[in-house]
C-alpha positions, 0 to 999 in steps of 0.5 A, a space after each residue: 517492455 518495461 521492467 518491475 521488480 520488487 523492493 526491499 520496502 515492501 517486504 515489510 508486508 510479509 512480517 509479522 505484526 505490520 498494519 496494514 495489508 499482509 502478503 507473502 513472498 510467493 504472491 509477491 513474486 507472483 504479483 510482479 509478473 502479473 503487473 508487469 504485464 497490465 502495465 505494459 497494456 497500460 490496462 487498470 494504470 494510474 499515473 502518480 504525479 509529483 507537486 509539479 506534474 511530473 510522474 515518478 510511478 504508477 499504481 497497477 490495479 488487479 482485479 483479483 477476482 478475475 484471476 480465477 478465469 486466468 490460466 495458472 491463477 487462482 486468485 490470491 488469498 490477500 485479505 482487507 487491511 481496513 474495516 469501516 466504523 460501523 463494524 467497530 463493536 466493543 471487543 474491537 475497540 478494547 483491541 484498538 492500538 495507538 502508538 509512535 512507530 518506524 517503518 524501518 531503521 533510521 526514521 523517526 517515529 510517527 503516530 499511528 493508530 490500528 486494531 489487533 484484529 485476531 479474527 480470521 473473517 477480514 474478506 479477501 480483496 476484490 482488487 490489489 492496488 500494486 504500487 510501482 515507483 520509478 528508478 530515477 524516483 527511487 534514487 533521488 529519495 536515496 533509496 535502494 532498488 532493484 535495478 529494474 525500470 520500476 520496483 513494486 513498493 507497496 501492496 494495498 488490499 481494496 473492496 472495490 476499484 477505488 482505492 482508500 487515499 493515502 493517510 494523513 500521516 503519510 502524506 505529511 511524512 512526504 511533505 517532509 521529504 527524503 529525509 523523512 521518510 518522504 517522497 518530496 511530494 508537497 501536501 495538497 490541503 483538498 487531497 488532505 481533508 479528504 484523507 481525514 475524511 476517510 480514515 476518520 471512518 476506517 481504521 487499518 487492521 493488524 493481524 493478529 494470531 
């Protein structure tokens, strides 16, 4: 069985502040087994593909619905990390933020954009799309790992199976390659407009207190 451990990247999830979705150490911890498991099923997988059709990862969807009929699970309180424009009334647009921000040490600033949502009504996700890189990918991106077959990245909250497309920025940011924060991968001018469609109607949320 291959192996899944967690990285130091997606940890960021767990501060306090990050936009996007949040999640605590203990459902990472839990997550980790549980994906491990759907992956060696190959149940709910999605392959990641690079520009040249090689697969450097996967995506592992959990039904978090579902959990609540697994013995030991209860579902996890993970919560949407985006609303649509129509739920955009005023006060939310006078809490929206825009500003150049690292994800870590050493990056270079990209522009970014979210509400400081202060509610606590964002609906708990239907499904968590857990995003696995391999240790070959994590290492030709010179970046730590786990030493595990595949580090758990990131962690996206979704309101269905389908999952929101990655941003804009993020795939210029991995246009860029390593030494920009990037992954290599060159930018696909259709997946592109389709992002711009997307996020052009959504906006990510940071949770506010």
């Amino acid at each position: 069985m291959k192996t899944v451990g967690i990285n130091k990247f997606v940890l960021r999830q767990t501060q306090d502040g990050f936009a996007g979705t949040r999640v605590t150490v203990g459902e990472l911890d839990r997550l980790v087994g549980l994906v491990q498991s759907q992956l060696a099923a190959h149940e709910n997988v999605q392959s990641l593909t690079n520009s040249s059709g090689g697969v450097y990862g996967y995506i592992v969807v959990i039904d978090n619905e579902m959990l609540h009929d697994v013995e030991g699970y209860e579902g996890l309180n993970i919560r949407s990390s985006y609303i649509h424009e129509d739920d955009w009334d005023r006060p939310l647009v006078d809490s929206l933020v825009v500003e150049y921000e690292t994800r870590r040490e050493g990056e270079l600033p990209f522009l970014t954009r979210y509400i400081d949502w202060k509610s606590s009504d964002l609906p708990v996700a239907t499904h968590l799309h857990c995003v696995l890189y391999s240790r070959e990918q994590l290492q030709s991106e010179n970046e730590e790992c786990s030493g595990a077959d595949y580090d758990l990245i990131a962690v996206n909250a979704e309101m269905g199976m389908k999952g929101a497309p990655m941003t804009p920025v993020t795939m210029m940011r991995n246009h860029l390659g390593p030494d920009f924060g990037g992954n290599g991968n060159l930018l696909d001018a259709e997946k592109y407009k389709e992002s711009v469609e997307f996020w052009s109607k959504h906006i990510l949320v940071k949770k506010g207190e």
